[in-house]
C-alpha positions in Angstrom: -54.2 -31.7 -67.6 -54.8 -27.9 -67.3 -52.9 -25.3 -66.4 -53.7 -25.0 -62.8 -52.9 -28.4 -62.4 -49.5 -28.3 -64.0 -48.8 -25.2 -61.7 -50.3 -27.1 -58.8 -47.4 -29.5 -59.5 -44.9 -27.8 -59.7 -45.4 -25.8 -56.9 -45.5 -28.7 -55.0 -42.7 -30.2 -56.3 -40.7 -26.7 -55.3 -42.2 -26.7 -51.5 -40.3 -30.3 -51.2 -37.0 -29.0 -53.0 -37.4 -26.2 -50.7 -38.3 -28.3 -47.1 -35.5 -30.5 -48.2 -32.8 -27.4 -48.5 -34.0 -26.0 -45.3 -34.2 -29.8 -43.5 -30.3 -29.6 -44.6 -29.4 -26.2 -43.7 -30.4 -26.2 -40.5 -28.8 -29.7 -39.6 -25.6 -28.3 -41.0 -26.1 -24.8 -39.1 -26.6 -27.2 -35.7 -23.3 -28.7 -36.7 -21.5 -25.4 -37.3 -22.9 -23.7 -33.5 -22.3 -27.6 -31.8 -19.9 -25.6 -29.0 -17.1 -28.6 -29.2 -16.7 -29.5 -32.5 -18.2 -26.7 -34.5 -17.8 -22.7 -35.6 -18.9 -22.1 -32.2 -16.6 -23.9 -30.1 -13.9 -22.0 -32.3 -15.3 -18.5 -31.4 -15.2 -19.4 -28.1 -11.8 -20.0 -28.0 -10.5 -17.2 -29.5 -12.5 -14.8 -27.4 -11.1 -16.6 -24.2 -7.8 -16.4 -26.0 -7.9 -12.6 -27.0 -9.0 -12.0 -23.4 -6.0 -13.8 -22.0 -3.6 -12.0 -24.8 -5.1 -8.4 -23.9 -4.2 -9.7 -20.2 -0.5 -10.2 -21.2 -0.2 -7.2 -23.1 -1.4 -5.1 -20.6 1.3 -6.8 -18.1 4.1 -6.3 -20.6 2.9 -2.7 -21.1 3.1 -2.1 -17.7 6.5 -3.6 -16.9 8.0 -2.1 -20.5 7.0 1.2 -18.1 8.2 0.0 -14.9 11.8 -0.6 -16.7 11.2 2.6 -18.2 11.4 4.4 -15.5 14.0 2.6 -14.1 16.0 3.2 -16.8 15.4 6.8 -16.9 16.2 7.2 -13.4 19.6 5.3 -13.9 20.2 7.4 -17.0 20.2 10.5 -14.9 22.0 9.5 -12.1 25.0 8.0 -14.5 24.5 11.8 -15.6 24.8 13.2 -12.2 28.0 11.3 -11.8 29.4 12.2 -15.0 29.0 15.9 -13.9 30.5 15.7 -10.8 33.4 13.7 -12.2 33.8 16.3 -14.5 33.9 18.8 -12.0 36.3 16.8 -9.7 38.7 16.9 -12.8 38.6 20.2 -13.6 39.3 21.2 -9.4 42.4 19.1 -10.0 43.5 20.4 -13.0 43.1 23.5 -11.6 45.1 22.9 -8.8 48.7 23.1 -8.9 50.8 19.7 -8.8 53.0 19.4 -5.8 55.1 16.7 -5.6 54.0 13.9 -2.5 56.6 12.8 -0.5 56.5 9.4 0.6 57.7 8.5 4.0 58.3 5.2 5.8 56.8 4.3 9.1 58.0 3.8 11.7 57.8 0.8 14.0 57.3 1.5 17.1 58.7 -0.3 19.8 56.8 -2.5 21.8 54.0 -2.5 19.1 53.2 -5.1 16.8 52.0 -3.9 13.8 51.1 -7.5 12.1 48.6 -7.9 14.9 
């Protein structure tokens, strides 16, 4: 046997080495895309589940601002309030104590106060 012919086999012995590896790759590839059961059935999933998550977050970041508000506006009422209780006490601090005197009622006659 010669040279060439040793090279001739070997060569040919790598093409079949090689057919077999990509025969084998791209049956496992098929597998990993297969939409159900494979890679690619995972990928879909998670971008129809991301979608549905940026969904919710963008409802929750709208309502987290809705109560915001809300709150806000509560906040500064309350404040409002505050202030004119504040003011309200000091008008009847200010104001000099005189005693309240009580007085009964009267009936009158012919009237019927419990109705």
């Amino acid at each position: 046997m010669t040279v060439s012919a040793i090279l001739q086999v070997v060569l040919i012995t790598f093409m079949v080495g090689l057919a077999g590896f990509c025969f084998t790759l791209t049956r496992r590839l098929r597998k990993l895309n297969d939409l159900e059961t494979g890679l690619g059935g995972a990928i879909a999933v998670m971008a129809s589940e991301i979608s549905r998550l940026e969904k919710s977050i963008i409802l929750a970041k709208s309502e987290a601002m809705a109560a915001t508000r809300a709150l806000s506006e509560e906040i500064e009422r309350a404040k409002e309030e505050r202030a004119f209780w504040m003011l309200q006490k000091k008008f009847s601090e200010s104001m000099p104590a005189r005693p309240v005197k009580l007085q009964r009622r009267r009936r009158r006659e012919g009237v019927d106060l419990d109705a």
